[in-house]
C-alpha positions in Angstrom: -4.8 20.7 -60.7 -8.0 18.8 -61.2 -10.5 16.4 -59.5 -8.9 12.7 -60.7 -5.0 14.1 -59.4 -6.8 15.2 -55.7 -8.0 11.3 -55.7 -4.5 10.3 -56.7 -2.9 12.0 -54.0 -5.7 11.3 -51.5 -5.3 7.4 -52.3 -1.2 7.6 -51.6 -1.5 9.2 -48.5 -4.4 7.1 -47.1 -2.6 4.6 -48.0 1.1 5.3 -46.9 -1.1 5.9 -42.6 -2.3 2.1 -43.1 0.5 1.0 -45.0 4.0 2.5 -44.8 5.5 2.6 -48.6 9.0 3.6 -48.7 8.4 5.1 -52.1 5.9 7.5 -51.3 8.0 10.7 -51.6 8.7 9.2 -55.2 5.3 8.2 -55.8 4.0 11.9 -55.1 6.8 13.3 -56.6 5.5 11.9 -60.0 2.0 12.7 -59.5 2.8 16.6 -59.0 5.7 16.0 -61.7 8.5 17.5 -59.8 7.0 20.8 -59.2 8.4 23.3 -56.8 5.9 24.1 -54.2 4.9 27.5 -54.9 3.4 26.4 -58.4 1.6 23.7 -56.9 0.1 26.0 -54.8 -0.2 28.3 -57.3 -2.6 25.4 -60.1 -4.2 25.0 -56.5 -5.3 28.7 -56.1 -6.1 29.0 -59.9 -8.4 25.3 -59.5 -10.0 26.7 -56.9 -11.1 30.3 -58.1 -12.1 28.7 -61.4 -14.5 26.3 -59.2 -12.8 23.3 -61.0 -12.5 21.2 -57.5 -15.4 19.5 -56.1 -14.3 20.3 -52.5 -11.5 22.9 -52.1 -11.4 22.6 -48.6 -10.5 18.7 -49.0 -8.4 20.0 -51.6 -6.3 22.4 -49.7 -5.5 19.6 -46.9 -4.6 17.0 -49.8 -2.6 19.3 -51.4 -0.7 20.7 -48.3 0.1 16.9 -47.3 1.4 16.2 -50.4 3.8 18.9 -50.0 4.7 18.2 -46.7 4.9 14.7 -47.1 7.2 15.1 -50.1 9.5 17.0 -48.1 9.1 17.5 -44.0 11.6 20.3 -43.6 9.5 22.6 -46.5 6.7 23.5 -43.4 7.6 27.4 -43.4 8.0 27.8 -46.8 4.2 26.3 -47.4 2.9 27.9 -44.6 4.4 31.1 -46.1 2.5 30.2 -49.4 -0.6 29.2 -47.7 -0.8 32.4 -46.3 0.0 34.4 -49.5 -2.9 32.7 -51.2 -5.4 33.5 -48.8 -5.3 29.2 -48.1 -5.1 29.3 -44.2 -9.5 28.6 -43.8 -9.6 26.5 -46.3 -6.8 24.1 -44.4 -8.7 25.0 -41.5 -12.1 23.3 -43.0 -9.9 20.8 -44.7 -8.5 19.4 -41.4 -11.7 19.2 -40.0 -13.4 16.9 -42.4 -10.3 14.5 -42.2 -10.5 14.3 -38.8 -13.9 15.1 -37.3 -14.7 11.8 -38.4 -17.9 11.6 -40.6 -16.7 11.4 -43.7 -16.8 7.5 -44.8 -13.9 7.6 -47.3 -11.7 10.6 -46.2 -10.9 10.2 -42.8 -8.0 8.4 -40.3 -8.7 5.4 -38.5 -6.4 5.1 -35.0 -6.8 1.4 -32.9 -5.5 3.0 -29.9 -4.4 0.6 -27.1 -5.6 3.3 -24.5 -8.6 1.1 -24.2 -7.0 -1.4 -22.2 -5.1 1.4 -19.9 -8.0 2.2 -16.8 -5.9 4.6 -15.5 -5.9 6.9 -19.0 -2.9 9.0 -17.4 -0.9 6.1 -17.2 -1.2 5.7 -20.8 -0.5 9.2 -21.5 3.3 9.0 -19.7 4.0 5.7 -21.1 3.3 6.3 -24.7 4.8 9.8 -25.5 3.8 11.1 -28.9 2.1 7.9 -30.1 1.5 7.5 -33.9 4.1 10.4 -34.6 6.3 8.9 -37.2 3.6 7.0 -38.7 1.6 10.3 -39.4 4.1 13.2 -39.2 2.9 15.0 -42.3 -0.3 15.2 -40.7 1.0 16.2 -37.1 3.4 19.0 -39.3 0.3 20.2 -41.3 -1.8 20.8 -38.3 1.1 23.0 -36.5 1.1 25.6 -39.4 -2.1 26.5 -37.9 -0.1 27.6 -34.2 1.5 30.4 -36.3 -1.6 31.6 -37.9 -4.5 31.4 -35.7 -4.0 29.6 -32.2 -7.8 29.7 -32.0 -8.5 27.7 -35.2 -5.4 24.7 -34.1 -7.0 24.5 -30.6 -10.6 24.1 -32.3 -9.4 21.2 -34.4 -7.7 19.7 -31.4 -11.2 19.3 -29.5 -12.7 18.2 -33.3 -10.3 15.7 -33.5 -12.1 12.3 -33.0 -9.0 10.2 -33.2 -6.9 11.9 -30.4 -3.3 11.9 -32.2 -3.2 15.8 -32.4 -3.8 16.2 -28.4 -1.4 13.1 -27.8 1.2 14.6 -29.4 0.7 18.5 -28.5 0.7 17.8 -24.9 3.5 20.3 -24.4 2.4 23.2 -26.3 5.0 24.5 -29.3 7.6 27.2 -29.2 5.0 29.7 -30.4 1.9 28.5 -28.3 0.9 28.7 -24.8 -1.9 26.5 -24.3 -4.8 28.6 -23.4 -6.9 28.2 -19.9 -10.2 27.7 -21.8 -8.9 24.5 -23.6 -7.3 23.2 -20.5 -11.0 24.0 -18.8 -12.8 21.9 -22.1 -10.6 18.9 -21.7 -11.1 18.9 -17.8 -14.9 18.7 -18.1 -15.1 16.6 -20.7 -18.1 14.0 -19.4 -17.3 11.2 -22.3 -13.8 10.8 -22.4 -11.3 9.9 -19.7 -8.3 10.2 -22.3 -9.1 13.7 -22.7 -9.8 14.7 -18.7 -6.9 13.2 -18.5 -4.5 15.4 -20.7 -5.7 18.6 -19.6 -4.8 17.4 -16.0 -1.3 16.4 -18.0 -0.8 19.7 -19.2 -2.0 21.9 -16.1 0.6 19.8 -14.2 3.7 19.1 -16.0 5.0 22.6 -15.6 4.3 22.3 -11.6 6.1 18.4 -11.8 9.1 20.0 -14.1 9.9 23.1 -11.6 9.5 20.4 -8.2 12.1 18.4 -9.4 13.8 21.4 -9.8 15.7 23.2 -6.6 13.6 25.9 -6.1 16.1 27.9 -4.0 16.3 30.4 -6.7 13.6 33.5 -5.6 12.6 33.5 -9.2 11.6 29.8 -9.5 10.2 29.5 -6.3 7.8 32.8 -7.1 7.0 31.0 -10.6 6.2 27.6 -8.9 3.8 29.6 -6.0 2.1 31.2 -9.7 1.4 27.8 -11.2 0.1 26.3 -8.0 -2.6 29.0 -7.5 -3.4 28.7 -11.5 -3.6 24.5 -11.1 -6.0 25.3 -8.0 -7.9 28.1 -9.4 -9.0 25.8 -12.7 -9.1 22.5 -10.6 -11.7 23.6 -7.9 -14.0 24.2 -10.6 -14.5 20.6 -11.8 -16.7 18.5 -10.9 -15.4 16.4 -8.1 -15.6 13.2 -9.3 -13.5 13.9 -12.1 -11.1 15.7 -9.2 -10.9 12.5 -7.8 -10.2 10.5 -10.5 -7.6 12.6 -12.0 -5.6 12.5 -8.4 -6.3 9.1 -8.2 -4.7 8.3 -11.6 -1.8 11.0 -11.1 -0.5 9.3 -8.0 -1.1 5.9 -9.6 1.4 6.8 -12.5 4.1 8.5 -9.6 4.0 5.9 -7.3 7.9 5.6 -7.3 8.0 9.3 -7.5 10.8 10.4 -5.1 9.0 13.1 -3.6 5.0 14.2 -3.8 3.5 17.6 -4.5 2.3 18.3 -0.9 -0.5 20.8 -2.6 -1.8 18.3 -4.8 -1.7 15.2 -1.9 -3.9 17.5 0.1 -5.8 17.9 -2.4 -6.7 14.2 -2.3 -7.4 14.5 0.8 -10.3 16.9 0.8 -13.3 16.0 2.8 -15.4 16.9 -0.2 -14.0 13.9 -2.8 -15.1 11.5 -0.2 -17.4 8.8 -1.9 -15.9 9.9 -5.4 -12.3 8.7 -3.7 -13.8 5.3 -2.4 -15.2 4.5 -6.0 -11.7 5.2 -7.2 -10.4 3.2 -4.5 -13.4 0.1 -5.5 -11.9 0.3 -9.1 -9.3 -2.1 -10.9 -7.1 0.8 -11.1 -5.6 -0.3 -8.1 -3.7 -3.3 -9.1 -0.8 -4.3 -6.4 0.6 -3.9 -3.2 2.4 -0.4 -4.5 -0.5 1.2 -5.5 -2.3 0.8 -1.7 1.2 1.6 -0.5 0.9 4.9 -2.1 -2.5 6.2 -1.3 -2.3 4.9 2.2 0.8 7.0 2.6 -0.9 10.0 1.4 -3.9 9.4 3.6 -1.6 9.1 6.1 1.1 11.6 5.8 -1.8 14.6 5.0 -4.1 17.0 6.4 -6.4 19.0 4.5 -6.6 22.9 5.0 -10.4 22.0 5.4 -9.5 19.7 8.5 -11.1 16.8 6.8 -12.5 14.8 9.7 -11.6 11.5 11.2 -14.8 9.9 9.5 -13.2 10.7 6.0 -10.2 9.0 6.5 -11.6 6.1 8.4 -14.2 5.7 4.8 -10.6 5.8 2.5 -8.8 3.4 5.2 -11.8 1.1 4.9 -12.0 1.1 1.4 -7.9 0.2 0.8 -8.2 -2.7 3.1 -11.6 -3.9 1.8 -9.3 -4.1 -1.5 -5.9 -6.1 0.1 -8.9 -8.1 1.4 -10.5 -8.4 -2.8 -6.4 -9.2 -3.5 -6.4 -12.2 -1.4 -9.6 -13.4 -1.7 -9.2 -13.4 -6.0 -5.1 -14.0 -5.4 -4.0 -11.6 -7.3 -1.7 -8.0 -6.6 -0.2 -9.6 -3.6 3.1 -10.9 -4.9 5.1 -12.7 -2.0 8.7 -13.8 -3.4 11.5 -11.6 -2.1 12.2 -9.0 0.7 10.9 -6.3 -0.7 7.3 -7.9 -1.0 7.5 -8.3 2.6 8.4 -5.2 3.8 6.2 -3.4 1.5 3.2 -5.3 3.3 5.2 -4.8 6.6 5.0 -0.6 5.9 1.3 -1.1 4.8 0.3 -3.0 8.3 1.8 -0.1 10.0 0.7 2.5 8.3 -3.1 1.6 9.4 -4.8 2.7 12.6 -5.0 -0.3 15.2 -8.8 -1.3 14.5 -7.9 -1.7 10.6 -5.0 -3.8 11.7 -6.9 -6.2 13.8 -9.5 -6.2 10.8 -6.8 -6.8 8.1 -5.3 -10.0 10.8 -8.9 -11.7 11.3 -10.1 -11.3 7.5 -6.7 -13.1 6.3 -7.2 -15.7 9.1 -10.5 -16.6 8.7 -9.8 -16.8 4.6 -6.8 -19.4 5.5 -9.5 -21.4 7.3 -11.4 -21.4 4.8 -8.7 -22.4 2.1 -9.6 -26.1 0.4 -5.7 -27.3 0.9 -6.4 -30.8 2.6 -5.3 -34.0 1.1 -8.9 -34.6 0.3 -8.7 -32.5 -1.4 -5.9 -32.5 -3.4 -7.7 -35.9 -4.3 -11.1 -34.8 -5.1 -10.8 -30.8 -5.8 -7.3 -30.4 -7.7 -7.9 -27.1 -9.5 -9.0 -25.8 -6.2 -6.2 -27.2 -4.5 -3.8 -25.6 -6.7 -5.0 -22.2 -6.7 -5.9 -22.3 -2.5 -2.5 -23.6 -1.9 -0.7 -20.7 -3.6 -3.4 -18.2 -1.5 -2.1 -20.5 1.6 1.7 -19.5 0.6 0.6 -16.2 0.2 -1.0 -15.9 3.3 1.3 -17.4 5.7 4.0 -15.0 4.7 1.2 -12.3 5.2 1.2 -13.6 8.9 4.5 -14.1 9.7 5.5 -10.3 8.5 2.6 -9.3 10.6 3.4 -11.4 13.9 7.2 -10.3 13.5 5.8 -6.4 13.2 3.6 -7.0 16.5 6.8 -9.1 18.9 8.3 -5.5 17.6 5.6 -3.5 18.8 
């Protein structure tokens, strides 16, 4: 084992993340010509004590990825070795320099599309274990560390600068229960959205998997009030802007949810997330008519054990209609073409208190007035009269669901 095979091995595998080569299992089989694992960890441990390697931890994670990569079932066996050589840090250190990020020449390079996602939990649910098959020898590599020190694997998930270790450990692993104080470091974490918004993932999946669940069953029921008081306990401790946001996006992603956590919508509905639950509201997350339809019905349908006052709701039922307002003004999330367009809007209308009503009818009238959809200008302002005349469509099936809902009345 020397310096110039560690390049070798280090170019194929760089290589094989941006490049997929269908011979790479042959191509690394040659380079370590065909040894069985244990002696290549083995000319590793003797390299390394002899001080012939110009960076054994580098080394060890090259090595180990090699391995792996040349077979993906041999993980126990080299985790078995790893350990029997005294290897474990040095993987440890390894990892870190590949994925921390400084390093110009030995690191991974992710062009995530979680960018484009506002709403980062949406992201997380639609994308399940991004990048797995691509880097899977990397994703295995890094899970030898839940078996040997749970503190070390959760360190290099926060040191990870690309991401793909949390994205694909969201669920934990037979032999690791995610512990509170990671949870608590990706809730607070002030730079990154993605990362707020998989520790809300993993403090809530267990709660979503046992209420789909009948929890009829004493057992269940007791382990469902246990994760509850745990979600609350960690939750209330963040700031509450982030609280907000995190509902926000959560209830977003579950619009068509059949049934909603009744602890969690009250939780929305705390007095104290106030303005940080208008910003939300102000944001693009909120795209269409189902996403108002949503929040509105949790506004709606729930009280706070605080007994969040009138003023509260009245500053969230403001700031959804100032946002169907935004939709028609721009003529966009308001998508008029078969029934169930209409009777969403219908169940929206009469969902709000009488004053926002009569605010939501004037503001669409007075925009139809103001709507450039005269012959003139057909003549003189085309553009203007294509888009307004497509607002005007809009808009009259906006007022006829709403004058059928009030001859109803």
């Amino acid at each position: 084992m020397d310096n110039i095979l560690l390049q070798k091995l280090t170019d194929e595998l760089l290589s094989n993340w941006e490049n997929r080569d269908v011979n790479i299992k042959l191509c690394l089989n040659s380079l370590l010509k065909k040894k069985s694992n244990k002696t290549v960890i083995l000319d590793l441990t003797k390299a390394i004590e002899r001080k012939e390697l110009a960076d054994k931890n580098k080394a060890v994670v090259i090595v180990t990825l090699a391995l792996i990569r040349r077979n993906l079932d041999c993980d126990e066996e080299v985790r078995e070795l790893l350990r029997k050589y005294n290897l474990i840090n040095l993987l440890y250190g390894g990892l870190i320099k590949l994925l921390d990020g400084r390093a110009n020449t030995f690191k991974i390079q992710i062009s995530w599309s979680y960018n484009t996602f506002e709403n980062k939990y949406e992201f997380i649910e639609r994308f399940p274990v991004p990048e797995q098959r691509r880097f899977i020898d990397l994703i295995t590599v890094a899970s030898i560390l839940i078996k040997e020190d749970v503190r070390k694997f959760e360190s290099i998930l926060i040191k990870d600068s690309t991401d793909l270790l949390l994205l694909n450990f969201l669920h934990g692993e037979e032999d690791w229960i995610i512990s509170e104080e990671l949870i608590n470091t990706l809730l607070k974490d002030e730079t990154s959205g993605l990362r707020r918004s998989i520790g809300f993932y993993i403090l809530i999946k267990p709660i979503d998997r046992l209420f789909s669940k009948s929890l009829e069953i004493r057992r269940e029921k007791i382990n469902f009030n246990k994760k509850v008081e745990k979600f609350k306990k960690i939750f209330k401790d963040i700031p509450v802007d982030i609280q907000a946001e995190l509902l926000i996006n959560y209830f977003l992603t579950n619009k068509r949810a059949k049934s909603i956590p009744p602890f969690l919508a009250k939780q929305m509905v705390h007095e104290n997330l106030k303005d940080s639950m208008v910003s939300e509201i102000k944001s693009n997350k909120i795209r269409n008519l189902d996403d108002i339809y949503i929040l509105l019905f949790i506004i709606k349908s729930f009280r706070s054990k605080s007994h969040c006052n009138k003023s509260y709701k009245n500053s969230l039922y403001d700031a959804l209609l100032k946002k169907i307002i935004e939709f028609i003004e721009n003529n966009k999330g308001i998508y008029f073409g078969d029934e169930n367009a209409e009777k969403l809007f219908g169940e929206i209308y009469r969902m709000f208190p009488k004053q926002y009503r009569n605010n939501l009818e004037k503001n669409i009238l007075k925009t139809r007035e103001n709507l450039m959809i005269s012959k003139l200008d057909e003549l003189v302002r085309f553009k203007l009269f294509l888009n307004d005349s497509s607002r005007a469509s809009m808009i009259n099936e906006m007022l006829k669901t709403i004058e059928n809902i009030k001859r109803n009345y």
